[in-house]
C-alpha positions in Angstrom: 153.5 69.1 127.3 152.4 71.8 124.7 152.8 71.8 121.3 153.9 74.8 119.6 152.0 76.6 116.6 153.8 79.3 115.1 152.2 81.1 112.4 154.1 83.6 110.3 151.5 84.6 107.5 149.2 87.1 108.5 148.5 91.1 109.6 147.6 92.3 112.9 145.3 95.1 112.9 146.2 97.3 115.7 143.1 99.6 116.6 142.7 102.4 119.3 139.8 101.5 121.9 140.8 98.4 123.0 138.9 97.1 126.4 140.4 98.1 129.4 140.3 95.1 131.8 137.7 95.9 134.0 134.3 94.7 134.0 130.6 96.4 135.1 127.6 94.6 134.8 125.0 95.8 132.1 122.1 97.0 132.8 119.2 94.3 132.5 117.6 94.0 129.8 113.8 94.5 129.4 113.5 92.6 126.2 116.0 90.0 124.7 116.1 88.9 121.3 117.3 85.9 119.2 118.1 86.4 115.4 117.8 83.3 113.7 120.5 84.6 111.4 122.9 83.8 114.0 121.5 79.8 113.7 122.7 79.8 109.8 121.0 76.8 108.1 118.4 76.0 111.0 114.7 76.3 109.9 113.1 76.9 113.1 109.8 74.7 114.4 108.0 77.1 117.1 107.5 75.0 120.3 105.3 78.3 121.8 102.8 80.9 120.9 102.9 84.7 121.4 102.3 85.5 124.5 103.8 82.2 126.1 105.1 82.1 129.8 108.8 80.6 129.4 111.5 80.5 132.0 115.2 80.9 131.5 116.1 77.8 129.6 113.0 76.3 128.3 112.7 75.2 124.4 111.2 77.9 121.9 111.6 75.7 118.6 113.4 72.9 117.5 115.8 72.6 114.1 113.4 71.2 111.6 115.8 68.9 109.6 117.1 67.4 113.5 114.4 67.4 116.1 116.3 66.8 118.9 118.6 69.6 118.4 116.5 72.4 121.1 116.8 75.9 120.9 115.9 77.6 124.3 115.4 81.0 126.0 118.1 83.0 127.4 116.2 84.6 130.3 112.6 84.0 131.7 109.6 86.0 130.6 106.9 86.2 128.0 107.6 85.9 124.4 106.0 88.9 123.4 106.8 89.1 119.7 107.5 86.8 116.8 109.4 89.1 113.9 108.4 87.2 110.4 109.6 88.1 107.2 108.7 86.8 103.3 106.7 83.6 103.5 106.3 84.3 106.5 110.0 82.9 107.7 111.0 83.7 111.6 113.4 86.3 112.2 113.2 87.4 115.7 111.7 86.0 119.1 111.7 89.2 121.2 111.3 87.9 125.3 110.0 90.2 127.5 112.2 89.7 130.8 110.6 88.9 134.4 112.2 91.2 137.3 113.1 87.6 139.1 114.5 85.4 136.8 113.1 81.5 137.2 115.3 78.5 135.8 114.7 75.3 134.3 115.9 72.4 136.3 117.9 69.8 134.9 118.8 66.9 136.9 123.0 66.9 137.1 124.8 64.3 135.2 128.1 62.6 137.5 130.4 63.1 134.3 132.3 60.1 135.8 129.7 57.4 135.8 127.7 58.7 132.7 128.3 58.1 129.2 128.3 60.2 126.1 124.9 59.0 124.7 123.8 60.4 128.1 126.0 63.2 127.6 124.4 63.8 124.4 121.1 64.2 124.9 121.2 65.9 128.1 123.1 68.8 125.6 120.0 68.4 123.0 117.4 69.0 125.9 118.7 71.2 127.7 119.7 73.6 124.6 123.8 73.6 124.8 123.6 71.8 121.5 123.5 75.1 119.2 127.1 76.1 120.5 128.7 72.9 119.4 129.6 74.0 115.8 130.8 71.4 112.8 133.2 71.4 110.2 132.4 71.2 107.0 129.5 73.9 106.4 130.4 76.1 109.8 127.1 74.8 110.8 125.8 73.4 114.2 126.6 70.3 114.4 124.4 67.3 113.5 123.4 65.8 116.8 124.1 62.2 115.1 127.3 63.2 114.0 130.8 61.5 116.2 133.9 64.3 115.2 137.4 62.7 114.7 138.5 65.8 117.0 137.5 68.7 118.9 138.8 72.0 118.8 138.8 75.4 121.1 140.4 78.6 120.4 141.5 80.1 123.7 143.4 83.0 121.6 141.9 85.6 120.2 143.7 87.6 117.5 141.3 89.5 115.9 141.1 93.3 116.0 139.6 94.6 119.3 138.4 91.2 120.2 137.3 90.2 123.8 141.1 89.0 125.9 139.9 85.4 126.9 142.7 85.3 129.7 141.1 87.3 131.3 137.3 87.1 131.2 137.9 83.3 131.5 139.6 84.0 135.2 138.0 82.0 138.0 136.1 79.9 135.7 138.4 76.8 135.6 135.2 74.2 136.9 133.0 75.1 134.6 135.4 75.1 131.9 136.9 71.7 133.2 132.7 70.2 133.1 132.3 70.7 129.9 135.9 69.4 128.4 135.0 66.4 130.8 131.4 66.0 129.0 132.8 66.2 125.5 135.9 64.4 125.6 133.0 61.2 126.1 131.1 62.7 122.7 134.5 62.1 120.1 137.1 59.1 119.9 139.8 61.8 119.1 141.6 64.4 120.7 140.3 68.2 122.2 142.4 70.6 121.2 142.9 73.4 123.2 144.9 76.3 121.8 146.2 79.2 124.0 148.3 82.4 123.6 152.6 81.6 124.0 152.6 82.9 127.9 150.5 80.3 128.6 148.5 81.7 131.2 145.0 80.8 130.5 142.4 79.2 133.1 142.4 76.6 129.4 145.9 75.6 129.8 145.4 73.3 132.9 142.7 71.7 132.2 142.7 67.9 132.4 141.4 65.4 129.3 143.2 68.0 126.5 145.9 68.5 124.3 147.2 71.9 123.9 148.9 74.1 121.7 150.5 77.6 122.6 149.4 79.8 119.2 151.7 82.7 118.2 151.9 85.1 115.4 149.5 87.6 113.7 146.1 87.4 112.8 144.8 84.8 112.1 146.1 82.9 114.3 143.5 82.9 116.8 140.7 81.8 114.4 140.2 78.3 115.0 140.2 77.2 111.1 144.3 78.0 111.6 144.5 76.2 114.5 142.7 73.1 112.6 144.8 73.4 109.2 147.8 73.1 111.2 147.3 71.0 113.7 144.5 68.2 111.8 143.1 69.3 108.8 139.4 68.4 107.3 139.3 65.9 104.9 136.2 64.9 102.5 133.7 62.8 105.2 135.6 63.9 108.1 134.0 66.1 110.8 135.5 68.0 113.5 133.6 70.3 116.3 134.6 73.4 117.7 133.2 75.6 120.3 134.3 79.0 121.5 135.4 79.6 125.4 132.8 81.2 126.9 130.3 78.9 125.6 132.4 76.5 127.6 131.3 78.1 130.5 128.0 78.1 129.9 127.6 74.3 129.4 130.0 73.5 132.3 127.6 75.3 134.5 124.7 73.8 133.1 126.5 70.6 134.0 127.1 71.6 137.5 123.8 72.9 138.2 121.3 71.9 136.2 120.8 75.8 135.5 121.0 76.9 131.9 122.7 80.2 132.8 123.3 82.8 129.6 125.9 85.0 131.2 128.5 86.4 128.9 131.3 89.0 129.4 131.9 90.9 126.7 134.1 93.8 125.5 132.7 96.6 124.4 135.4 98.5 122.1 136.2 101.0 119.4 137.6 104.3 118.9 134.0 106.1 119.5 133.2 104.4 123.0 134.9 107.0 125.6 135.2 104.4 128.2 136.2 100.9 126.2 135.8 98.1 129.1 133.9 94.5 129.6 130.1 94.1 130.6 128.7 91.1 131.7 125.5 90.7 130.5 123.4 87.9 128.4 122.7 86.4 125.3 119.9 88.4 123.2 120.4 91.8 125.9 119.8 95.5 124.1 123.1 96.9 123.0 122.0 99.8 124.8 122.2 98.5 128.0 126.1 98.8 128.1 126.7 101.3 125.3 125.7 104.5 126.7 127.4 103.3 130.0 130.6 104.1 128.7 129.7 107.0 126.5 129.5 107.5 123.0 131.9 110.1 120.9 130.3 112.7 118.7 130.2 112.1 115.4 128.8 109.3 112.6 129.6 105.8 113.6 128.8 102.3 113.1 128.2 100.1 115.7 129.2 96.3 114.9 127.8 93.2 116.8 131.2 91.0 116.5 134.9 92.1 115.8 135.4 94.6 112.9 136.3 92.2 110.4 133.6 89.3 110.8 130.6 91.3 113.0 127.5 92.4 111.2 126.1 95.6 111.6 123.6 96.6 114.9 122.3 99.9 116.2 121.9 100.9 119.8 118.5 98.7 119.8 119.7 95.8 118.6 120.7 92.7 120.6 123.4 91.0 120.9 124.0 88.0 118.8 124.1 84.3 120.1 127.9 83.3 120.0 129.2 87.1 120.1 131.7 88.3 122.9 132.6 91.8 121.5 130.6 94.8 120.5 132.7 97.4 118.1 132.0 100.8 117.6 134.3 102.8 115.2 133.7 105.8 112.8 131.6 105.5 110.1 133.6 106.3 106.6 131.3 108.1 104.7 133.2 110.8 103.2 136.0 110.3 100.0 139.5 111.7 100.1 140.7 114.1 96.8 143.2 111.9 95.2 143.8 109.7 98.1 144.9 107.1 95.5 147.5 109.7 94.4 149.2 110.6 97.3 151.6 109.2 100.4 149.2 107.3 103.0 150.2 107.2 106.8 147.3 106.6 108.7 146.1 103.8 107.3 147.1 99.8 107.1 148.3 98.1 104.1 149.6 94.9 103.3 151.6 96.6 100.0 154.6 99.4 100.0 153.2 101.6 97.3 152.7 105.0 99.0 151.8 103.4 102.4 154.0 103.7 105.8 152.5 100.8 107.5 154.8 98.5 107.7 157.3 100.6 109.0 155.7 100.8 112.4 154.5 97.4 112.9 153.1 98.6 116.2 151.6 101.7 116.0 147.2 101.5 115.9 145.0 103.0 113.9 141.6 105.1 114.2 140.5 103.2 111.1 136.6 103.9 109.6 134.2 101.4 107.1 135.1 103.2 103.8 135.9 100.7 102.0 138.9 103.0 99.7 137.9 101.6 96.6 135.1 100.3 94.5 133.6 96.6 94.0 135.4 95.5 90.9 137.0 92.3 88.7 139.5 90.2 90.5 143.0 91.6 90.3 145.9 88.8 90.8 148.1 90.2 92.9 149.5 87.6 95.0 148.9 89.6 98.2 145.9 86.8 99.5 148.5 84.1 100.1 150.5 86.9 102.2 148.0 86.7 104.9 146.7 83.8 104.3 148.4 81.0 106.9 146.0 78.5 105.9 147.7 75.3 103.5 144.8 76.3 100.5 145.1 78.6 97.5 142.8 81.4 98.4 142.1 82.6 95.0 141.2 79.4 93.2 138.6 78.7 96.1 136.8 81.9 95.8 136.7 81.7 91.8 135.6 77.8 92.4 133.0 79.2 94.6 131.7 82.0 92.5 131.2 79.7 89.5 129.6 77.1 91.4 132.2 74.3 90.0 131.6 71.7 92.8 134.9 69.5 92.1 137.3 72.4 92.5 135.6 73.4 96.0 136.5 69.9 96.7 139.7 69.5 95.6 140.5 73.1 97.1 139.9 72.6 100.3 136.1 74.2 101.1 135.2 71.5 103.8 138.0 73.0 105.9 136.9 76.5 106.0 134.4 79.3 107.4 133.5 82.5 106.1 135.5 83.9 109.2 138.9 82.6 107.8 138.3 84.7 104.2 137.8 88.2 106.7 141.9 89.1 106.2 141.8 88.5 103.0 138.6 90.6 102.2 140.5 93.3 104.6 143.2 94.0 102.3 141.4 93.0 98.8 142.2 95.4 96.5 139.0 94.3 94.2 136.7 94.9 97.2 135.3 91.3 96.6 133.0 89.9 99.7 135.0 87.4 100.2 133.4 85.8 103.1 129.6 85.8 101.2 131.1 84.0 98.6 132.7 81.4 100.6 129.3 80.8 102.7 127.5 80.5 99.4 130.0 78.1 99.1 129.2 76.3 101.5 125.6 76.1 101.6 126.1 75.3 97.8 128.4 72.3 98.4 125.9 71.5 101.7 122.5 71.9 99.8 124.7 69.2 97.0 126.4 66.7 98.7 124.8 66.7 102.3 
């Protein structure tokens, strides 16, 4: 039996160019890229040397502060360039692909003999580790660490985000693997959270406890889900791990094969054809942008949803845990008075001059400007508005910007990611980043207490 969630704090942010459910496959790639901004906190150990011979699967470096804990390479090929910065930190391995891709081969575990110390390092070597995330810090997870709980968002509520009913269809073994695997790795529960119809390939799953999720955004994120269903305590952890990278380590379990697939939707008021693209982690955005066509006009492309993405170009590559690639105008241009006047094509959380609200339902061909300028917090009350989570909003981020270590505590900060601060940031009328300042946060209170 399901247990309801219900959330009634929140906005949805209706956008044209949502995918159209139907999916091509992308182009292949001739080089793939990872960004080790996407592996926040990891200081990377290089395993190879330009010019190395790798195969899809094989280690490239390993986490310096947790050796076991294996990063490998999406596709087979040679690593043709490592991009360093300052001090010479890595930023990019660039992998230039082979025509025929060659696998590693891992020897399969039989999930029902093996146990999760098995489990375990099987994930660490064979490089499934990084998508296991932790809370506190939104890090990846220490591979010595036991969650009280596990937690995966099958809902996605974010604005133009991939529909995870449907690029999850026909994927119920792998998906049932890897639930298998990780219900031996935690003494507690897997949560598994769905849309209200129910009609997920993650709803019958075996070895899970699930929730139907309804309401507006945020509802899908899975810091909601965790707030309301078993919230973080100080020296608590909890795990979570996104759908699709189910799928990944499921097949890995089956096969042996560490297999980078991905369907993603490619979205956004620009794109002429909006649809999904299965293609792999690291691949050229260009591979399956300029399939469907690009409108005229300035625009920003986004490597992520609209309100927690970070901004790409057609060259770039798409980021380790992303499943959607937005494209929407680019809002460099100001309106005369447009604090002065009646505003209809725009969202707002407030009633003063804007229409909004009165169609709840109608989208939007929203751009980046930002319509207003960076500024002093203004208390306005309209945070805890969209804000489902049980934590004062405000307090945390002025805790965080002052660096005063025993109000993040007592506020809540081990519970949450930058990602649940994106609403909020939406509709700040201050124009505060609210999601930097709640990493900083983080790495603050990490880099302190451990």
């Amino acid at each position: 039996m399901s247990k309801d969630i219900r959330i009634k704090k929140g906005l949805n942010i209706n956008l044209i160019g949502a995918a159209e459910k139907t999916t091509s496959k992308a182009v292949s790639s001739n080089i793939y890229a990872l960004n080790l901004d996407d592996f926040h906190g990891v200081t990377p150990k290089m395993l190879l040397k330009e010019g190395a011979e790798v195969k899809a699967g094989e280690p490239l470096f390993y986490n310096k502060a947790d050796e076991k804990m294996l990063f490998v390479s999406p596709v087979s090929g040679e690593l043709v360039e490592i991009v360093r910065g300052a001090r010479r930190r890595i930023l990019t391995l660039k992998i230039l692909a082979d025509k025929t891709q060659e696998y590693v081969n891992h020897k399969t575990l039989d999930l029902d003999k093996v146990d999760g110390g098995s489990i375990r390092d099987f994930m660490l070597q064979s490089g499934v580790w990084p998508f296991i995330k932790q809370r506190p810090y939104d890090i990846i997870a220490s591979s010595n660490a036991t969650p009280k709980a596990i937690f995966v968002s099958g809902y996605a509520s974010a604005p133009l985000s991939a529909d995870l009913d449907y690029v999850l269809q026909g994927k119920e073994a792998e998906l049932q693997a890897a639930i298998t695997a990780l219900g031996k790795l935690t003494p507690g529960k897997i949560h598994v959270s769905v849309g209200k119809s129910g009609q997920s390939p993650l709803a019958n799953l075996n070895g899970i406890t699930l929730h139907k999720v309804s309401g507006p955004h945020p509802a899908g994120l899975v810091g909601t889900q965790i707030n309301k269903i078993d919230p973080v305590n100080k020296g608590e952890v909890v795990w979570t791990i996104a759908p699709q990278d189910l799928v990944i380590m499921g097949e890995l379990l089956l096969t042996g094969k560490f297999n980078a697939e991905r369907t993603i939707a490619l979205a956004g008021s620009i794109v002429k054809a909006p649809k999904y693209y299965t293609t792999k982690i690291g691949a050229e955005i260009s591979t399956f942008l300029y399939a469907s066509g690009v409108n005229d006009g300035k625009y920003r492309l986004i490597n992520g949803d609209v309100l927690t993405g970070s901004r790409t170009h057609p060259e770039g590559h798409l980021g380790f845990y992303n499943t959607t690639v937005s494209a929407i105008p680019e809002g460099d241009d100001y309106e005369f008075f447009g604090w002065n006047k009646p505003v209809f094509d725009k969202i707002s959380s407030t009633r003063a001059l804007t229409f909004s609200w009165m169609r709840p339902n109608k989208k939007y061909d929203l751009d980046t400007n930002t319509n207003g300028e960076h500024r002093a917090f203004v208390v306005t009350g309209r945070y805890e508005e969209v804000f489902p989570l049980d934590i004062y909003p405000l307090q945390l981020l002025k805790a965080c910007m002052v660096k005063d270590l025993d109000e993040m505590e007592q506020l809540g900060l081990y519970e949450v990611a930058p990602e649940d601060f994106s609403l909020t940031e939406f509709i700040c009328i201050s124009k505060q980043p609210h999601q930097q300042i709640i990493r900083e946060g983080l790495d603050l209170l990490h880099q302190e207490i451990g």
